[in-house]
C-alpha positions in Angstrom: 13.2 -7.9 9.8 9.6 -9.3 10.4 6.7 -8.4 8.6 3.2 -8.5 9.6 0.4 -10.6 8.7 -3.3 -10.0 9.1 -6.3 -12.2 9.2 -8.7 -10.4 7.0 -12.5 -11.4 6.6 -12.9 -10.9 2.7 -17.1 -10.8 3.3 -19.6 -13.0 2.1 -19.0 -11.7 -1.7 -20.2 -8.3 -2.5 -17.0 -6.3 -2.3 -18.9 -3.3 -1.3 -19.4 -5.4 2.0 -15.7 -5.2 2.4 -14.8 -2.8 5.7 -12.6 0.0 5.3 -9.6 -1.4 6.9 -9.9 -4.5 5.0 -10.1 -2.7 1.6 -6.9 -0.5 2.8 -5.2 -3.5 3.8 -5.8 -5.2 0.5 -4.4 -2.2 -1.4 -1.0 -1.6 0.5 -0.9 -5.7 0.5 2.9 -7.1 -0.4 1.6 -10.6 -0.2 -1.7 -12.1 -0.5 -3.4 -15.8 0.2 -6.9 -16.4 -0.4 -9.6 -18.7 -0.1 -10.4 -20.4 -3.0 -14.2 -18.4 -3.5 -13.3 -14.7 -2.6 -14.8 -12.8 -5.0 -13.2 -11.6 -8.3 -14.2 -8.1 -8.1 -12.3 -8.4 -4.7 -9.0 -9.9 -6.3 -8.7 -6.8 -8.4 -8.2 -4.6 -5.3 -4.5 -6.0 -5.0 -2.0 -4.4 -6.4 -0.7 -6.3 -9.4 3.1 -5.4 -7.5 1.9 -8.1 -4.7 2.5 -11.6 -4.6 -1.1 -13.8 -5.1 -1.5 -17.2 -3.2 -4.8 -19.1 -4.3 -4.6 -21.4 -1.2 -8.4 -22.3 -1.0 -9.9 -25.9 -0.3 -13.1 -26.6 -1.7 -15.6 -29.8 -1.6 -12.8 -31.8 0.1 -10.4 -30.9 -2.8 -7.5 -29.7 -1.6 -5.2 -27.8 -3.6 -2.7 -27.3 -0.7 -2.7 -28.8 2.9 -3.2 -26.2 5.6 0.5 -27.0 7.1 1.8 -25.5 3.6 -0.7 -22.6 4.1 1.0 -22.1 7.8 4.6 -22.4 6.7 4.4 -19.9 3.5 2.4 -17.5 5.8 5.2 -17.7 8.2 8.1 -17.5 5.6 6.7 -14.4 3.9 5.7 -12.6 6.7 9.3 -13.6 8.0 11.1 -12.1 4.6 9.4 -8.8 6.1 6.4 -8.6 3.8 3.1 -6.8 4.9 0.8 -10.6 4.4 -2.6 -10.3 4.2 -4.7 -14.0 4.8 -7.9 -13.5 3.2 -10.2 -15.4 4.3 -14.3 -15.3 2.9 -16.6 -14.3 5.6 -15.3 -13.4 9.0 -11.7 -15.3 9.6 -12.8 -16.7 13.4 -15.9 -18.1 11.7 -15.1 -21.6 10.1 -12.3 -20.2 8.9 -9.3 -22.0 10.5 -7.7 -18.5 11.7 -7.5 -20.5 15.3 -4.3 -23.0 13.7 -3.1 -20.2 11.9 -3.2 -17.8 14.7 -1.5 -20.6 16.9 1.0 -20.8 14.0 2.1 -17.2 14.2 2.3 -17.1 17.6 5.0 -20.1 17.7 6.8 -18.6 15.2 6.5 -14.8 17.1 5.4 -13.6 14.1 3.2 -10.2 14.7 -0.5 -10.4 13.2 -3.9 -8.5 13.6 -7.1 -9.9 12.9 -9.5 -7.8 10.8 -13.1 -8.9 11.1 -15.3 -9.5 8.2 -19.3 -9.6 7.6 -19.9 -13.5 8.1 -21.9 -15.7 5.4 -24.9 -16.1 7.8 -25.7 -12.3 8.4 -24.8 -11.8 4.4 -27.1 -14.8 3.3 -29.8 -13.6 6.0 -29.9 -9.5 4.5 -29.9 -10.7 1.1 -32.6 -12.9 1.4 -34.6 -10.1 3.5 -34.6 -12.7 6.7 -34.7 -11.5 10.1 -31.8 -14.2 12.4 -34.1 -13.6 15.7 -37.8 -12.3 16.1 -38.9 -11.8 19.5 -42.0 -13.5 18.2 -40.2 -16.6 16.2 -36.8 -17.3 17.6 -34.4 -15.6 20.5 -31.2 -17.1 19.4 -29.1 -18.2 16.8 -26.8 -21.1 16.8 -23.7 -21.2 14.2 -22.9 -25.0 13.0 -20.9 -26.5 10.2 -22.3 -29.6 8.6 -18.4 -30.6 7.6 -16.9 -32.5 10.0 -12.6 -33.4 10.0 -11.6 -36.8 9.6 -10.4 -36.5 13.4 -13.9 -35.5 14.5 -15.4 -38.7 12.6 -13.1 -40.9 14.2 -13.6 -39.3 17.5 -17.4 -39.5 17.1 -17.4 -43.8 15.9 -15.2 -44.4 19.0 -17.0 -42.0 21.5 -20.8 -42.6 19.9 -22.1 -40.5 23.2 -19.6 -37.8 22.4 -21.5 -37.7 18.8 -20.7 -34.2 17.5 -23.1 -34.7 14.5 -26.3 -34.3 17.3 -27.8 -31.0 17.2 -30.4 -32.0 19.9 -29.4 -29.3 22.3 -29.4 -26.7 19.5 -33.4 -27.9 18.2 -34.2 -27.8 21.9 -33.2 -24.0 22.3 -35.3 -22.7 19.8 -32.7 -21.5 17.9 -32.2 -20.2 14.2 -30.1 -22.7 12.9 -27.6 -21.7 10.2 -25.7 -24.5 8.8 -22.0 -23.9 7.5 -20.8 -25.8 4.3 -23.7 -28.1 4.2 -22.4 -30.0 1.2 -25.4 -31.4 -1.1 -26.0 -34.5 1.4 -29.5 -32.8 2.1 -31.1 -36.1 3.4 -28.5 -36.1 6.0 -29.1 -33.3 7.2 -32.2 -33.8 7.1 -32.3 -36.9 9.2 -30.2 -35.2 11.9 -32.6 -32.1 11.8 -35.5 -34.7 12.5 -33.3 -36.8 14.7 -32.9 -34.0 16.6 -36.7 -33.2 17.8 -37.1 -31.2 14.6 -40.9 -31.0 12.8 -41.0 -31.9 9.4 -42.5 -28.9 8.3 -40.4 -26.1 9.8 -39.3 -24.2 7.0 -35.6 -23.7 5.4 -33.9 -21.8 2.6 -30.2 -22.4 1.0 -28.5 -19.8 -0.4 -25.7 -20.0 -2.8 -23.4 -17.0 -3.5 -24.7 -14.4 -1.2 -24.9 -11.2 -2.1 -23.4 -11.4 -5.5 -25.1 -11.1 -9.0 -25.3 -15.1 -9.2 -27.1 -15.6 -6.0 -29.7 -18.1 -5.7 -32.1 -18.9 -3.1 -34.3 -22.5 -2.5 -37.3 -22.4 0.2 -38.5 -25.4 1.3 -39.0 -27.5 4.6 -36.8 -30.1 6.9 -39.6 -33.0 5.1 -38.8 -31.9 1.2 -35.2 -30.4 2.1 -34.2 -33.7 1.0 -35.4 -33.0 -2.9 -33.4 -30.0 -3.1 -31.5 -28.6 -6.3 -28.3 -28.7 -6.0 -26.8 -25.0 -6.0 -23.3 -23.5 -6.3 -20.9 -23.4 -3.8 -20.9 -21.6 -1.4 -24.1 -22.4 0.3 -25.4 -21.8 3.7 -29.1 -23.4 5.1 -31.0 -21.6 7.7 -33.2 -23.3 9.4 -35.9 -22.0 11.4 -39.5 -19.7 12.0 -38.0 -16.7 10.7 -37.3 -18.4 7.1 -41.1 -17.3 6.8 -40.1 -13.7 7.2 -38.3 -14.0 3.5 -39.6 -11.6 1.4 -41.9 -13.6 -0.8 -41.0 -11.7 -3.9 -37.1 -11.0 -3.4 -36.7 -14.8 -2.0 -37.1 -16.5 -6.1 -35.1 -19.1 -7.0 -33.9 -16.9 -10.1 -32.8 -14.1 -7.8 -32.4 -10.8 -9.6 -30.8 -7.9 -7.8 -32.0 -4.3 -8.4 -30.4 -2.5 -11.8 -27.5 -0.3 -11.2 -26.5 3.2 -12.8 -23.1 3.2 -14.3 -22.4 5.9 -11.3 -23.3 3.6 -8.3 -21.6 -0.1 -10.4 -18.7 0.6 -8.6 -16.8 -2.0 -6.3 -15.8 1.0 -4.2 -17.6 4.5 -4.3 -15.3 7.2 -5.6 -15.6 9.4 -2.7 -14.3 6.7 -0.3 -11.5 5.3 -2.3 -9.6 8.5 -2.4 -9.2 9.4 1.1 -8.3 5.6 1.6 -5.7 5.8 -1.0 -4.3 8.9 0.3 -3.8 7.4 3.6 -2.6 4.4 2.3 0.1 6.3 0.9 1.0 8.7 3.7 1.2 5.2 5.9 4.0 4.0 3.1 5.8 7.1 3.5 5.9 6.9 7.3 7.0 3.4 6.6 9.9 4.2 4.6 13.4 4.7 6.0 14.7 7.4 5.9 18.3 7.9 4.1 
């Protein structure tokens, strides 16, 4: 008998960010595999009866290839266990849900795809930063500054083809937030500036979004290439609206507001309840009968 897996965006790190279905899911979980920076707090939401997979990748060190990921996804969700692949962020956003969705598919293997609040609009709302302003910028443009070894390839044999130019993104406009942006800043700086970007539009990485160790660095495309390097995960936004920032909130020392034992909570009391009670009227249903 076949399981089920779902694709379950884990949020860029406060767990209170978590949606409801994703928090239920995570509670009534028989299997779990996570990135490798999902939050602690969040971790403790699985019951200690479920299986835990730390399948994450990290700064091009790869604990386990993503075929591995696919196949123990499959075999699990195969041995009839409810899997949950939590993934940080939203799962269709850098998130290689596409190979894993293709994966499950081949293997008719049923799944559901929960979405989750994405690093960019995390990053932006801590950081107090508007992603479009009818006055400063009418788009926003989603790009990863990582690129696979087939892309690089591709890109040396096809230089015309060359997936590294953000030209057409620069030309639009655009708020520009840059995925996994490593700590090559001059590279990215060159290709902001290669691009038609001016040397002074302004920029801010964030590492660890919305947690208690978030940390913020504003500076321009000219300087970007003198910046500290912060902990991973980081995402740079690029773009007019980084002047929006709050000036006080947006510190390189970030310090979030003080919480009362009531409200230091990864879940408020008055939600977890119903949840769990639902949770547990769902296992029932589940259950066969004798």
């Amino acid at each position: 008998m076949k399981g089920k897996v779902y694709l379950v965006g884990a949020g860029p790190g406060d767990p209170e960010l978590l949606t409801l279905k994703a928090f239920r899911l995570l509670r009534t979980a028989e299997a779990v595999l996570h990135d490798d920076l999902v939050a602690p707090e969040i971790l403790r939401l699985i019951p200690s009866s479920a299986q835990l997979h730390n399948v994450g990748k990290r700064c091009g060190k790869k604990k386990i290839l993503q075929g591995e990921i696919n196949c123990l996804m499959v075999a699990l969700a195969a041995s009839g266990l409810r899997v949950v692949r939590l993934k940080g962020g939203d799962p269709l956003i850098f998130g290689r849900a596409g190979e894993e969705i293709e994966e499950l598919r081949r293997n008719n293997i049923p799944f559901e795809i929960v979405p989750g609040v994405t690093s960019a609009m995390g990053a932006a709302a801590a950081a107090q930063i508007p992603l479009t302003h009818r006055r400063a910028s009418s788009a926003l443009v989603l790009i990863t500054a990582h690129e696979s070894s087939e892309k690089q390839v591709s890109r040396k044999r096809s230089p015309e083809n060359d997936l590294s130019d953000w030209s057409k993104f620069v030309r639009s406009g655009a708020t520009l937030a840059v995925y996994m942006p490593g700590h090559n800043y001059s590279d990215i700086a060159r290709r902001l500036q290669s691009a038609g970007l001016a040397t002074d539009t302004p920029c801010i990485i964030i590492s660890r979004a919305t947690t208690k160790y978030q940390r913020t660095h504003r500076t321009t495309v000219r300087d970007l290439p003198r910046a500290p390097q912060l902990a991973a995960p980081t995402l740079l936004l690029v773009g007019e609206v980084v002047r929006l920032a709050d000036p006080v909130d947006v510190l390189e020392e970030f310090v979030f507001p003080t919480r009362s034992q009531e409200t230091d909570r990864s879940i408020p009391a008055r939600l977890l309840n119903p949840l769990l009670d639902h949770s547990s009227s769902l296992r029932a249903e589940e259950e066969p009968t004798a």
